[in-house]
C-alpha positions in Angstrom: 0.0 0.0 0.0 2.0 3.4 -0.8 0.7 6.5 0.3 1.2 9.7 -1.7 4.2 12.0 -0.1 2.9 15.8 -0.2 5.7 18.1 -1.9 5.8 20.2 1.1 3.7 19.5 4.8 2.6 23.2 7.2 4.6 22.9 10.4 1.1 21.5 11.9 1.3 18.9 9.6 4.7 18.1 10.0 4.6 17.7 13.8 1.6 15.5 13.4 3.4 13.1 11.2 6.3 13.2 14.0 4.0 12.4 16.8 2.3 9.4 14.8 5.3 8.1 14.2 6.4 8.2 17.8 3.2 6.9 19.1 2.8 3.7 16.7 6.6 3.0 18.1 5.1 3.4 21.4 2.3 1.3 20.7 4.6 -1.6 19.5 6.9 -1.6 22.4 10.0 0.5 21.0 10.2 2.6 24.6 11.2 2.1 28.1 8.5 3.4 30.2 11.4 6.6 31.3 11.5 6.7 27.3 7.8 7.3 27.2 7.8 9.9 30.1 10.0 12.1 28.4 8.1 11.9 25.1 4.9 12.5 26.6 6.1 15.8 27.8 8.3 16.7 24.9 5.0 16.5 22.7 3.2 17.6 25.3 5.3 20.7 24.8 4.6 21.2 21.1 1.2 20.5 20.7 -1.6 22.8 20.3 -5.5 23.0 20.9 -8.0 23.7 18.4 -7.3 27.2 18.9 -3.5 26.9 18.2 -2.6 27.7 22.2 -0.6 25.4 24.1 -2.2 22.4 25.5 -2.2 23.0 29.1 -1.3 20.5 32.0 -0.5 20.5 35.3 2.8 18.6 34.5 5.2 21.6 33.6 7.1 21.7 30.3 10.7 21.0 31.3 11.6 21.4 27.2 11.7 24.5 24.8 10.4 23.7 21.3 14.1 22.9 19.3 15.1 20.0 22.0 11.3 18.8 22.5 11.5 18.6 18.4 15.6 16.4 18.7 13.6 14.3 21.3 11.1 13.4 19.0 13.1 13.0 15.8 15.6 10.8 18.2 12.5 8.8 19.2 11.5 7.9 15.4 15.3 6.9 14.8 15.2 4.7 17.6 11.9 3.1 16.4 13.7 2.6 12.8 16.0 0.8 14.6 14.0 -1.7 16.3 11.9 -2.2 13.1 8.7 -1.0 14.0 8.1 1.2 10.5 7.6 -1.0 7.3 8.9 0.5 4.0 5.6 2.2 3.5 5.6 4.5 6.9 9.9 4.8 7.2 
């Protein structure tokens, strides 16, 4: 099954993609559960509402926006490398 790659994806979009990715690793085991604290807050960092605000939470954000976004990123590599994306989703 191929799906169509866009030419160019909104910022929105992009950080969707990244958190799917991170959460179907999640979902197949790629994360320790300190792994998965730490990503829940790093995307808990850059996601926004249906308004664009912040999400809020009573957990505070212990990441700025550039090393939430190299958490992620490092999350999906380590995912790759445990084979959890099929040529399709890499």
């Amino acid at each position: 099954m191929s799906t169509e790659i866009p030419k160019s994806l909104s910022q929105e979009e992009a950080l969707r993609v990244l958190l799917v990715a991170v959460f179907k690793a999640q979902s197949k085991g790629a994360y320790t559960f300190e792994d998965s604290v730490v990503l829940s807050k790093a995307s808990r960092t850059l996601r926004k509402d249906e308004n664009g605000e912040p999400i809020k939470s009573n957990i505070p954000n212990e990441f700025g926006q550039e090393e939430a976004l190299r958490i992620l990123i490092g999350a999906i590599k380590k995912g790759q490398s445990k084979g959890v994306y099929d040529i399709d989703t890499a």
